[in-house]
KOLKOLTI-790126 format. One line per 8 residues: number of its first residue (from 1); their letters; for each residue y, x, z of C-alpha. Coordinates in steps of 0.1 Angstrom, whole numbers, plus 5000, padded with zeros to 4 digits. Layout:
<rs>
NUM> A> Y/X/Z  ...
</rs>
This chain:
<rs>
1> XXXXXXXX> 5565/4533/5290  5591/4510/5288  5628/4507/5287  5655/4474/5293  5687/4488/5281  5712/4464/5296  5750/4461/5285  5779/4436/5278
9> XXXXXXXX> 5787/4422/5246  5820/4433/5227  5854/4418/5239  5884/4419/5215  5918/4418/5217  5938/4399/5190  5977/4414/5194  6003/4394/5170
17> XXXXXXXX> 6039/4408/5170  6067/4388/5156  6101/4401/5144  6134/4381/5152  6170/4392/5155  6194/4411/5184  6212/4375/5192  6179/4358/5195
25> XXXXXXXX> 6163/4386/5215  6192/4384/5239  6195/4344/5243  6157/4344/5248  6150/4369/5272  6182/4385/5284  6177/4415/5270  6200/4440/5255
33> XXXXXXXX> 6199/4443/5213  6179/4475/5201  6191/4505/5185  6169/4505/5157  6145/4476/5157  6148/4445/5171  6113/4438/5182  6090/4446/5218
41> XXXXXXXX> 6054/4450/5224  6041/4428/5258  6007/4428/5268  5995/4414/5302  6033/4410/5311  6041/4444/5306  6060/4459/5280  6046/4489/5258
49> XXXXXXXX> 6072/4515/5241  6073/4529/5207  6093/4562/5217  6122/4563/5199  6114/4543/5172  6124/4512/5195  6097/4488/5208  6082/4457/5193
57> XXXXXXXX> 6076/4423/5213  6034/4413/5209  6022/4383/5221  5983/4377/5234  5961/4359/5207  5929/4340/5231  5900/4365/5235  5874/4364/5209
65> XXXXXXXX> 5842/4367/5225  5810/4384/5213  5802/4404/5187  5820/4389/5155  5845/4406/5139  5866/4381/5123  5892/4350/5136  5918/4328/5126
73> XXXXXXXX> 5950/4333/5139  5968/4297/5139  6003/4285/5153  6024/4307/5126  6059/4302/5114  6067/4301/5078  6085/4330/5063  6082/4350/5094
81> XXXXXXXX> 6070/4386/5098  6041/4393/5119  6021/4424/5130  5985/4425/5137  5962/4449/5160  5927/4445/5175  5914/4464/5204  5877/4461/5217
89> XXXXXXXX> 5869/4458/5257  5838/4464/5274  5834/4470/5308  5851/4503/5316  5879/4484/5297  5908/4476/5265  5900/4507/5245  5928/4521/5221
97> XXXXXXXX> 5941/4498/5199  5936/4497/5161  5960/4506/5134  5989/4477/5128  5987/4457/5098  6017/4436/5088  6018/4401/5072  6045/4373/5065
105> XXXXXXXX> 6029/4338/5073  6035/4321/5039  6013/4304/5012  5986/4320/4990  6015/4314/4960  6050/4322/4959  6075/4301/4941  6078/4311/4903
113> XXXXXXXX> 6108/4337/4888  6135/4318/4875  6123/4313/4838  6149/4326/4809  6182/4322/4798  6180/4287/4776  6187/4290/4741  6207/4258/4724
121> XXXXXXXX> 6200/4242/4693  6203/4211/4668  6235/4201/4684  6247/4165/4675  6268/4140/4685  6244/4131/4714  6216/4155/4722  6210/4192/4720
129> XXXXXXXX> 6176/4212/4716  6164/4241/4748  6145/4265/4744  6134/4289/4773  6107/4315/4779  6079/4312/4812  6092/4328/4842  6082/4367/4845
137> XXXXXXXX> 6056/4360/4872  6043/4322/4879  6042/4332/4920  6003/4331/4919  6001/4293/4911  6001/4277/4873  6036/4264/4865  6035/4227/4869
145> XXXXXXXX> 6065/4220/4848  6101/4225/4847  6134/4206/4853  6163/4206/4835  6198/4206/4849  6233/4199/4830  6267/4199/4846  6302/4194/4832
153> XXXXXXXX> 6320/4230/4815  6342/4224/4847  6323/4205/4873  6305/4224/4897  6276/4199/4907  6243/4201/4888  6222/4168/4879  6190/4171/4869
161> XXXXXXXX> 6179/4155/4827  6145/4147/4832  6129/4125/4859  6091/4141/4853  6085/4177/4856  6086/4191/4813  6051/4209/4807  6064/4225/4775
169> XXXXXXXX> 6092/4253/4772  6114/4233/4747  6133/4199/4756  6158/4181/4735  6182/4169/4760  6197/4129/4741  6217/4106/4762  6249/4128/4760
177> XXXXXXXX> 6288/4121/4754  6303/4128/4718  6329/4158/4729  6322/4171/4759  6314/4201/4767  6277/4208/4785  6261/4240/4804  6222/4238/4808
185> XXXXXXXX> 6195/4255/4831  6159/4252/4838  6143/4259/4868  6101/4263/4869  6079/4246/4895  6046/4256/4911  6024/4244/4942  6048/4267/4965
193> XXXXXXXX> 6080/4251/4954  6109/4251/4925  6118/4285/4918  6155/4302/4914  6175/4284/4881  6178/4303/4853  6210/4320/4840  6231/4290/4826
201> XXXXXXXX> 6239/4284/4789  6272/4288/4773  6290/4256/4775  6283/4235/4741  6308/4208/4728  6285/4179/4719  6293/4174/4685  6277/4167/4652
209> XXXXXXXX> 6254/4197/4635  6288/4208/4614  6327/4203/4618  6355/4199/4595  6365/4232/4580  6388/4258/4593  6424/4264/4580  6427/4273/4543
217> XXXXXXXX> 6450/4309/4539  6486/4304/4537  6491/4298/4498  6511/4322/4477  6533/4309/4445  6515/4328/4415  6545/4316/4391  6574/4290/4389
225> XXXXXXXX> 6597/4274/4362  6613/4240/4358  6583/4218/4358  6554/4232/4374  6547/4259/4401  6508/4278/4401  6499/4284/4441  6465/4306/4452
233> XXXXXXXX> 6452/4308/4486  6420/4322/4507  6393/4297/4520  6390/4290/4559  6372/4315/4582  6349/4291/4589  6335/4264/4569  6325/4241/4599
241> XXXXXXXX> 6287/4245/4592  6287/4230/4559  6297/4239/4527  6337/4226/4512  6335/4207/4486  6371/4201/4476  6408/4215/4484  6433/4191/4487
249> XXXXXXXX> 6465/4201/4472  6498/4187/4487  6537/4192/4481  6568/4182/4498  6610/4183/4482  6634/4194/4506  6649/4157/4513  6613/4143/4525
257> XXXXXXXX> 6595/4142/4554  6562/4131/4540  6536/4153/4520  6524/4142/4487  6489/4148/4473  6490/4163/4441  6453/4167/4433  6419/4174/4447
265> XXXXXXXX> 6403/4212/4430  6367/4217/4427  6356/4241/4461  6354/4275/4440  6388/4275/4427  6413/4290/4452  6442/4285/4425  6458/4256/4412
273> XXXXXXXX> 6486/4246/4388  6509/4218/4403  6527/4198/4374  6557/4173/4372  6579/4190/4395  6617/4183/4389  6639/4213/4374  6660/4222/4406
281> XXXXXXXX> 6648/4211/4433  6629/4228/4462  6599/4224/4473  6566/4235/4496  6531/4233/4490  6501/4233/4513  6460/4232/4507  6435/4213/4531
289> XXXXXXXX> 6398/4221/4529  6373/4194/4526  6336/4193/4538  6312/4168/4542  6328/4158/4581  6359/4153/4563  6391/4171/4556  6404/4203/4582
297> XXXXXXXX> 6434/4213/4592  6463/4214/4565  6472/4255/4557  6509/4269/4565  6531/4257/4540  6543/4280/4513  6581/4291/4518  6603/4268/4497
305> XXXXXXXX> 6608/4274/4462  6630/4261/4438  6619/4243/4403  6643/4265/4383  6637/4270/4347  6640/4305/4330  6658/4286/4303  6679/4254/4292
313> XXXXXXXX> 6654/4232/4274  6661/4200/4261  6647/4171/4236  6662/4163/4201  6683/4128/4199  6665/4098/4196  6693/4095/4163  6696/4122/4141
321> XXXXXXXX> 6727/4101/4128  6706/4101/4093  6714/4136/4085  6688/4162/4097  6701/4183/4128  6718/4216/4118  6713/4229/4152  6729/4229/4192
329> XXXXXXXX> 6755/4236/4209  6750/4245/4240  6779/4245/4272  6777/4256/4309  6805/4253/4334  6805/4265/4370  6814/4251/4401  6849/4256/4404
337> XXXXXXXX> 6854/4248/4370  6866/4219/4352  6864/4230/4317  6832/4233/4297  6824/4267/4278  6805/4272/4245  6783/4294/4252  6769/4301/4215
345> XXXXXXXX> 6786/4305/4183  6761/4299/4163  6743/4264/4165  6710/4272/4182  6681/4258/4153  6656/4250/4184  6655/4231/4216  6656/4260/4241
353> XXXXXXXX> 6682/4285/4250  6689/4314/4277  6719/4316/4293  6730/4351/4303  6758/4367/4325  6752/4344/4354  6769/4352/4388  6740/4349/4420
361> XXXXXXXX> 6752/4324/4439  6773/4306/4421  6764/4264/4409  6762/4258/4372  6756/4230/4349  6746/4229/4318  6749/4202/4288  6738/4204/4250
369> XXXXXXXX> 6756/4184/4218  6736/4179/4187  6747/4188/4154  6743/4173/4116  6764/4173/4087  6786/4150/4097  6797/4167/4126  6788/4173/4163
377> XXXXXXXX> 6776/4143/4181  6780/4136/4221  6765/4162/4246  6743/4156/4266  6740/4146/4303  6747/4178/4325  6719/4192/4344  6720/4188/4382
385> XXXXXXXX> 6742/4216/4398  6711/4251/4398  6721/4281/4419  6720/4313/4402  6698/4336/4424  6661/4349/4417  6631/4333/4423  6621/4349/4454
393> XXXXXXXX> 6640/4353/4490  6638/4381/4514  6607/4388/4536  6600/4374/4573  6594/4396/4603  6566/4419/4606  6549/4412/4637  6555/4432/4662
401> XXXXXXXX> 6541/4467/4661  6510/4475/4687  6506/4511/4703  6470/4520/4695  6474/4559/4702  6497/4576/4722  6500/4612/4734  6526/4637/4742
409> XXXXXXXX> 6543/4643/4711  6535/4614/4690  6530/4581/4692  6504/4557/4664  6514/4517/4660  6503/4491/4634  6515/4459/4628  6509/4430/4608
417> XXXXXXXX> 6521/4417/4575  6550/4392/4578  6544/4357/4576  6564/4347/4546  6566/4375/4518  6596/4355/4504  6578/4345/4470  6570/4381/4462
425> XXXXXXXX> 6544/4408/4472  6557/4433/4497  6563/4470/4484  6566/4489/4513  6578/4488/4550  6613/4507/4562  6603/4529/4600  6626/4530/4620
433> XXXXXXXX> 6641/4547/4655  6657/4548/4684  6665/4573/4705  6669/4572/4738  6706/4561/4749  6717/4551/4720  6725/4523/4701  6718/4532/4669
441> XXXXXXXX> 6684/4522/4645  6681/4552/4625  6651/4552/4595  6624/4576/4597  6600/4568/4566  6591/4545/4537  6548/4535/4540  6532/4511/4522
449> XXXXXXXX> 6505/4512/4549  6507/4488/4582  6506/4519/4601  6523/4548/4612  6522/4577/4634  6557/4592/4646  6552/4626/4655  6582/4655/4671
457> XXXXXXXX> 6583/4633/4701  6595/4644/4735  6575/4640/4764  6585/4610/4788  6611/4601/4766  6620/4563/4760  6618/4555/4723  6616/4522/4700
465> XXXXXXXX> 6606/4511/4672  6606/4486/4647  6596/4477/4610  6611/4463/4582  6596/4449/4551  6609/4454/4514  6601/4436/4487  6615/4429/4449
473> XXXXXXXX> 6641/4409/4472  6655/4436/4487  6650/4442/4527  6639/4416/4550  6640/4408/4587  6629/4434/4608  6601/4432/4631  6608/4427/4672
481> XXXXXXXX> 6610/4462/4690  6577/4484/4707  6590/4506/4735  6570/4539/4734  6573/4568/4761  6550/4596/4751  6526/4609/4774  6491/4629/4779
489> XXXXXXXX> 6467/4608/4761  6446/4608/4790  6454/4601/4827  6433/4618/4861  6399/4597/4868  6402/4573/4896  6381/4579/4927  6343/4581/4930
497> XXXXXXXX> 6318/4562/4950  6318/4563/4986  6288/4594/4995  6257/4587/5011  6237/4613/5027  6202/4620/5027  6184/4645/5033  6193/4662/5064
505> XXXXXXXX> 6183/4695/5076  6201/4719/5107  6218/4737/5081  6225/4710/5050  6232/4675/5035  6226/4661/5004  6256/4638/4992  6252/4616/4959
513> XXXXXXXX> 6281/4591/4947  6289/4570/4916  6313/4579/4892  6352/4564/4893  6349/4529/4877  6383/4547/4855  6376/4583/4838  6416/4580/4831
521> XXXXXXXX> 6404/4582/4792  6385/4610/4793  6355/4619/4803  6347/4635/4837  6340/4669/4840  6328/4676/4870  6333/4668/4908  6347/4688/4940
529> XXXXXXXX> 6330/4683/4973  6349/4686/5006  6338/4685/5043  6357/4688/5075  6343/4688/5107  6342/4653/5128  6375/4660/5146  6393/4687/5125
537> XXXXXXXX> 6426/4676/5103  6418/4697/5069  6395/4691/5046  6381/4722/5030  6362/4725/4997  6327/4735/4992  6326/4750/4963  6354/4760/4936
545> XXXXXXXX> 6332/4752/4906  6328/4714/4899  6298/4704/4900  6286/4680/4868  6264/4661/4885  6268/4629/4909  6243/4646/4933  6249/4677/4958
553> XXXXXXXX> 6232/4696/4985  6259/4709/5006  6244/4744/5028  6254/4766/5054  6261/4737/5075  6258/4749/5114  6234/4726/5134  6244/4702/5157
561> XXXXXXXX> 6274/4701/5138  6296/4670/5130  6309/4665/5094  6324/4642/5068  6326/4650/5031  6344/4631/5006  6345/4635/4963  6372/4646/4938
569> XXXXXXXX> 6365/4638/4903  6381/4657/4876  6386/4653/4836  6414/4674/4815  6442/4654/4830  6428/4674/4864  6417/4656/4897  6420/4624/4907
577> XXXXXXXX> 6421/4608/4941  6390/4616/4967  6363/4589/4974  6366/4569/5009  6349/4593/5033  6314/4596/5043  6297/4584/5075  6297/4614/5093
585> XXXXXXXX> 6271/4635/5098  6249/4657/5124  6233/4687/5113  6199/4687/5124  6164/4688/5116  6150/4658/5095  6125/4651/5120  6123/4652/5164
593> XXXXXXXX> 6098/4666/5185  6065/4640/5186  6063/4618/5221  6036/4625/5246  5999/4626/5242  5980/4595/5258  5968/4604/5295  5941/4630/5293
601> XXXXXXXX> 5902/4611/5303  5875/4637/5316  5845/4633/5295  5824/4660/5310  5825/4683/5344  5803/4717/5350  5807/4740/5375  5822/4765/5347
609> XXXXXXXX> 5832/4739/5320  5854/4705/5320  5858/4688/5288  5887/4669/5286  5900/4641/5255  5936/4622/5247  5950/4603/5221  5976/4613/5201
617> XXXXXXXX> 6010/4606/5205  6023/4573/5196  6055/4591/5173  6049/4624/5160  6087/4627/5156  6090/4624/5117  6066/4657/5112  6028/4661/5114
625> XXXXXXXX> 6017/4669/5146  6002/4711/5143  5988/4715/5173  5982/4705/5212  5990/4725/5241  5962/4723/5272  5980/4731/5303  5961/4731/5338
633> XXXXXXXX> 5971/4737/5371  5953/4747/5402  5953/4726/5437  5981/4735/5453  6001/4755/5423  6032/4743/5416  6032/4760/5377  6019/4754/5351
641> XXXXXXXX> 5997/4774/5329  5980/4775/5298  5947/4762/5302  5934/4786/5267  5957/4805/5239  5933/4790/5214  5952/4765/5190  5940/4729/5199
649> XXXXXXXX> 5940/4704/5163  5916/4677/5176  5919/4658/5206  5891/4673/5225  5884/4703/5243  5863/4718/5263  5878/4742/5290  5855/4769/5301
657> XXXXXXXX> 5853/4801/5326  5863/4779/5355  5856/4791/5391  5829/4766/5406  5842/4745/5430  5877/4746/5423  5898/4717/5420  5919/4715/5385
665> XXXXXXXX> 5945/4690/5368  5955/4691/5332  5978/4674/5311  5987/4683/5267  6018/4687/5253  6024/4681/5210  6034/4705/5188  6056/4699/5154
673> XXXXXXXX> 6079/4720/5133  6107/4709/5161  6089/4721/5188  6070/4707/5217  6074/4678/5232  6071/4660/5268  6039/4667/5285  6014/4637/5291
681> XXXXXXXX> 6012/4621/5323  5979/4643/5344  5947/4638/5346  5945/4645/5387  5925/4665/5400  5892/4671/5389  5862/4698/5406  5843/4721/5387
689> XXXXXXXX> 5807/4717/5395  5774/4704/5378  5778/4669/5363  5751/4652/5382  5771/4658/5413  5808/4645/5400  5798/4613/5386  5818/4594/5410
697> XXXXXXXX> 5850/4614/5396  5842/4613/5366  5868/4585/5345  5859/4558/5332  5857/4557/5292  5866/4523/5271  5857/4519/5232  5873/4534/5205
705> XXXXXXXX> 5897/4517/5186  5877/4490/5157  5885/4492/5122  5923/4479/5110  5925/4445/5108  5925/4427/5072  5942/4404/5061  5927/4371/5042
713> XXXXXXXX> 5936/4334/5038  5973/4341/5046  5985/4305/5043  6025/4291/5057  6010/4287/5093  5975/4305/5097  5958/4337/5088  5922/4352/5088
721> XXXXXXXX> 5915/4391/5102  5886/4408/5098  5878/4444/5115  5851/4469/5117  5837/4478/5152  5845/4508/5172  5827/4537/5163  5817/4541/5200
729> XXXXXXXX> 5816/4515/5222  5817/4529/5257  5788/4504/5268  5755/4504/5282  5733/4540/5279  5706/4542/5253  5673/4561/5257  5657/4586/5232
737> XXXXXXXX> 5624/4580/5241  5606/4592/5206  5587/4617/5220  5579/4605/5256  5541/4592/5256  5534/4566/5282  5511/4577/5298  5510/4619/5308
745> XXXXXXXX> 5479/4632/5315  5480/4671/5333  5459/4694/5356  5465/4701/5388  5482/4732/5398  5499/4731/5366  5540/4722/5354  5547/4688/5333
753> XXXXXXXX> 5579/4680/5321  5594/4644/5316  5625/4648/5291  5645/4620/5284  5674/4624/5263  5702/4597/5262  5738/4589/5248  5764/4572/5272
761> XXXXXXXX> 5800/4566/5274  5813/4577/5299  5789/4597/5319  5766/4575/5334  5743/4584/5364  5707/4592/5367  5686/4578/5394  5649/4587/5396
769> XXXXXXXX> 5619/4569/5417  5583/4572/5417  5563/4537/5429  5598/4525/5440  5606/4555/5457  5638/4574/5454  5631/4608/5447  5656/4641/5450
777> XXXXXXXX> 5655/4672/5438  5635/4695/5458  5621/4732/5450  5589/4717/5436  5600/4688/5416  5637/4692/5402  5659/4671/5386  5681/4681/5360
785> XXXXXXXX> 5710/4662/5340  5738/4665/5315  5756/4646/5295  5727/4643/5269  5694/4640/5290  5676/4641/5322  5640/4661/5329  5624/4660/5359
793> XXXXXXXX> 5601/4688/5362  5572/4690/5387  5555/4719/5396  5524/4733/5409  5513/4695/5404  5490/4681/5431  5472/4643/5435  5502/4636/5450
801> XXXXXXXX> 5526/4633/5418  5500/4612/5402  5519/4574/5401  5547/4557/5379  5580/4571/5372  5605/4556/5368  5643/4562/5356  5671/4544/5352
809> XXXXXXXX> 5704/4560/5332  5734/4533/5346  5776/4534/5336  5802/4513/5334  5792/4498/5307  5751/4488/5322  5720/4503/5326  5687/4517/5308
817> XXXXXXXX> 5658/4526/5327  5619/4537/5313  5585/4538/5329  5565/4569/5326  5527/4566/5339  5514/4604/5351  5471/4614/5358  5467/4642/5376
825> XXXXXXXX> 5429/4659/5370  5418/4678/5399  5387/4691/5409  5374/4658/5436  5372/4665/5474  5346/4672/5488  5323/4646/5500  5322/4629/5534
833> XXX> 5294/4632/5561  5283/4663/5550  5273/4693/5577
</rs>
């Protein structure tokens, strides 16, 4: 026995698809632009659909011969999307293509994140320190290094610092300009390229590590007589980075232009007594802080104060005349005067005196006249001309009062101290009103607070307000107006997001938006949905209770039907303006009925039984495919019937309880939860009888679809696919001969059997010959085949059907064959010559 199986070697396919847009499908081909992809499938020339799912453009890899299972696609673009799908052909044919793989031809690597934001440090006059942290993800390769880019606060070009890539995550960046002002970023480099900058820095003012102090509080004056004034103050906000050392002290009479330094104060002393200030005239002091940069900015001077002593003081005579001094006299005289008055009647023992009874605002002078025992002597030189008035002036303006709460009947401002206190602390602050249309400031209230709340308001009315200050002085400016209107503290929200629908069913939608960029002050409470049909004029709410969520299913929706919806938000002001409206919206089922079945193949043919097999559809509509619908029709008929009310899941099926003989076509239909969809194209027409008689009908099979291809090596122009072969390949027919003995060794007048089973796809046919001699079946010696063996049976065995048999099992795909030798014992003849 012996057996030659004979078949072709495996021919694959290699399908690459490659995605570009509408514009450059039209100028290429002259096509119109797709719906919903802009891609085709063409094979051979001719163009394969994807239902309604659009169709993708495929172009022909060269064939890869033999049996391997891997190649290297070449002639990529960078950056471009490709699609990848193997079928296997043998004789009979392409067989179904495998599953699609996608790919984007690129390198091995991407480029890196963008590392972090830089941080800044050691500032100086001419570098600054970075620090940054790796990027998130280094693309696949190491970082290389990184470059570091600088640009003006106000420029918009960036220029890169270092020449060679920095391997370290910190860089101190020298070379740079004394005042200006810098932003920095870093971007990170692999193998694949630089990656995205980072987030820039703050701009930085090149500068040394620490500036001059800030501004020193306005100085107060503590106290004041004829000679010296005491002044306090706050330090500066900011000491410039380093610590103040010293506050220089400054002063300035009325008639100059130039300030004086007094003194220099050690740094924690905030007070300081100036001396040697002349008895009345005015003056202003200011302080400067001092650090090791140098001196800041000078404070606001002090108002002007006058060097006015609380008493006449004087020195004894250089000459007492030789007699000791009984005592002074002392006389004042006012401006419109020309007569001096005694103003004591007793001679005044010491050398100070207080004068009494003074008009404010009035000039007097004052002189003094030694006394002895010999008599008076000559007065004195008058004082300069003194003012009488107190030591202290009236209060600036407050600044102007700010709103900070408003509502319907009151309204809540503050404001600041004024600049100038007039030499004395303030005591309180005078409210007060005006109503509307009138003319008249009317006071409300005494605080001693910088804030008030004025309540009894009437809604929408126009009101202001202003402050004024009062001190020991008496009251001082008031403050500019506020203009109030009362109101709701709270106004309606602004609009919400736009809606976008999801979820679509025959009978709802679900809507979600964001909320309205303005709640109006007060939170939203909830949201009202409306819809209106496509082409209707009202819009209609869905539901009377706010919803508190930003999501929504809308329901009872009829299908087919057109709709837009659109969102209110609401807060306790009430509703606000709707959203912009929604696309609109047809109410249907989330999925379509699935596309045709592949054209039915005839695998098998009885007289009673025809076994038929498709593929599935290429869309299944959005929903699982439940089950197949085998229709058949008669020669002849013009309807169409079920071919069996059995519920078909696989994509084979055997059809029995034919009538023998009878010619048959059949085509499937898909079932989903939408329904059934369009029939597949028919398989023609097809006889019912034995197998062995049909083979010339039968169709011819092609190999399964192989394995998905993988994907391997992807590189910027090339990739590498590997696959697994088809489970069946449709080729050449192989013989089970296991059991079969080579030679067979049987008596005469006796049955032997020679059973060879086989597997073939498609059906292949069965010749049988014995020494070279075609044999058919006969009564004695039949032949029997199906689609899984052939015996040939011999009976009542003679001489005769001793010889070699031979078989030989031959598709589409090539041929097996297998020699059998077969003894027959019989009793011998009889011999010749005898009588």
């Amino acid at each position: 026995m012996e057996a030659s199986p004979k078949s072709s070697p495996h021919l694959y396919f290699i399908f690459r698809s490659q995605s570009y847009d509408a514009a450059e499908n039209e100028q290429r081909r002259g096509l119109p632009s797709l719906v919903r992809t802009h891609q085709r499938w063409w094979v051979k020339g001719q163009e394969l659909h994807r239902g309604n799912e659009g169709t993708v453009r495929i172009s022909l890899e060269p064939r890869h011969q033999n049996s391997d299972t891997e190649v290297t696609v070449d002639g990529l673009r960078i950056d471009t999307e490709y699609t990848f799908r193997v079928r296997a052909e043998n004789k009979a044919g392409p067989g179904k293509p495998s599953n699609e793989v996608e790919a984007v031809a690129k390198p091995p690597f991407d480029i890196p994140d963008a590392p972090s934001k830089p941080e800044v440090s050691d500032v100086t006059e001419n570098s600054a320190t970075l620090n940054w942290s790796p990027p998130f993800s280094d693309g696949g390769s190491p970082i290389i290094g990184y470059t570091v880019e600088k640009k003006d606060k106000f420029g918009t070009r960036w220029t890169p610092v270092n020449k060679t890539p920095i391997e370290e995550t910190t860089f101190v960046v020298s070379g740079l300009k004394e005042g200006e002002e810098c932003q920095f970023r870093v971007i990170a480099e692999n193998k694949a390229g630089h990656s995205e900058p980072s987030a820039a820095t703050r701009a930085v003012r090149i500068k040394a590590q620490y500036d001059v102090p800030g501004q020193p509080g306005r100085p107060s004056v503590v106290s004041i007589d004829s000679n010296q004034a005491t002044i306090s103050w706050t330090a500066p906000h900011s000491d410039g980075g380093s610590p103040i050392t010293t506050y220089l002290i400054e002063k300035k009479d009325r008639f100059s232009m130039r300030w004086t330094q007094v003194t220099k104060t050690p740094t924690d002393e905030t007070e300081f007594t100036i001396p040697r200030l002349t008895a009345g005239d005015e003056y202003q002091f200011r302080v400067t802080a001092e650090n090791k940069a140098g001196p800041g900015k000078p404070s606001e001077p002090t108002d002007t104060v006058v060097a006015r002593p609380k008493f006449v003081e004087w020195e004894p005579p250089t000459s007492d005349g030789g007699a000791p001094i009984i005592g002074y006299i002392i006389e004042r005289k006012d401006q419109y005067s020309v007569r001096w008055a005694r103003l004591n009647r007793v001679p005044v023992a010491g050398v100070k005196f207080t004068s009494s009874d003074l008009k404010e605002g009035l000039e007097y002078q004052f002189r003094v006249i030694a006394e002895n025992e010999a008599g008076q002597g000559k007065p004195s030189e008058p004082t300069r001309p003194m003012v009488a008035k107190e030591p202290y002036e009236k209060a600036s303006a407050p600044l102007s009062p700010t709103l900070s709460e408003i509502t319907a009947e009151s309204a809540t401002f503050t404001w600041q101290p004024p600049e100038r206190d007039g030499g004395t602390a303030i005591d309180e602050y005078v409210i007060e009103r005006k109503e509307p249309f009138s003319t008249r400031w009317a006071p409300l209230e005494r605080v001693k607070d910088t804030s008030y709340t004025a309540k009894g308001l009437r809604e929408g009315s126009d009101y202001e307000f202003r402050v004024v200050p009062v001190s020991r002085a008496g009251l001082g400016e008031p403050s500019r107006t506020t203009a109030v209107t009362p109101k709701p503290q709270y106004d309606v929200p602004g609009s919400p997001g736009r809606p976008q629908v999801s979820d679509i069913t025959s009978s709802s939608v679900t809507l979600s938006w964001t909320p309205p960029i303005r709640d109006g002050g007060s939170r939203v409470t909830g949201y009202i949905i409306h819809k209106k049909d496509k082409f209707a004029l009202r819009w209609v709410p869905v539901s009377e209770i706010p919803t508190p969520d930003t999501t929504f299913t809308v329901r009872a929706l009829k299908e087919q039907g057109e709709y837009e919806f659109r969102v209110v938000a609401q807060n306790k002001a009430g509703f606000g303006q709707p959203s912009d409206t929604s696309d609109t919206v047809v109410a249907k089922p989330p999925y379509d009925v699935p596309g045709a079945p592949g054209k039915p193949n005839i695998t098998s043919v009885t007289r009673s039984a025809i076994t038929v097999s498709w593929t599935a559809p290429f869309s299944d509509g959005g929903s699982p495919i439940t089950h197949y619908i085998l229709e058949k029709r008669e020669s002849f008929a013009v309807r169409w019937v079920r071919a069996t009310n059995k519920s078909i899941h696989n994509t084979t099926f055997v059809i029995d309880g034919l009538k023998e003989n009878t010619q048959f076509e059949f085509r499937v239909i898909a079932e989903n939860k939408a329904g059934q969809g369009p029939p597949s194209d028919s398989t023609g027409q097809v006889v019912a009888k034995d197998a062995f008689m049909t083979l010339s009908l039968l169709s011819i099979a092609v190999p399964d679809a192989p394995g998905a291809p993988q994907i391997s090596n992807m590189t910027s122009t090339s990739v590498n696919l590997t696959w697994t072969p088809p489970l069946t390949d449709g080729v050449a027919p192989k013989l089970d001969l296991s059991r079969v003995r080579d030679t067979i060794v049987v008596k005469a007048g006796t049955t032997f059997h020679i059973d060879i089973p086989f597997k073939a796809t498609p059906l292949p046919s069965v010749d049988w010959s014995k020494d070279g001699t075609h044999l058919e079946s006969t009564t004695r010696v039949k032949i029997e085949t199906t689609e899984f063996g052939t015996v040939l049976t011999a009976k009542n065995c003679v001489k005769a059907d001793e010889g070699v048999y031979s078989v030989r099992v031959r598709n589409a795909g090539g041929e097996a064959t297998a020699k059998i030798r077969v003894v027959i014992e019989d009793k011998p003849y009889p011999p010749e010559g005898s009588h």
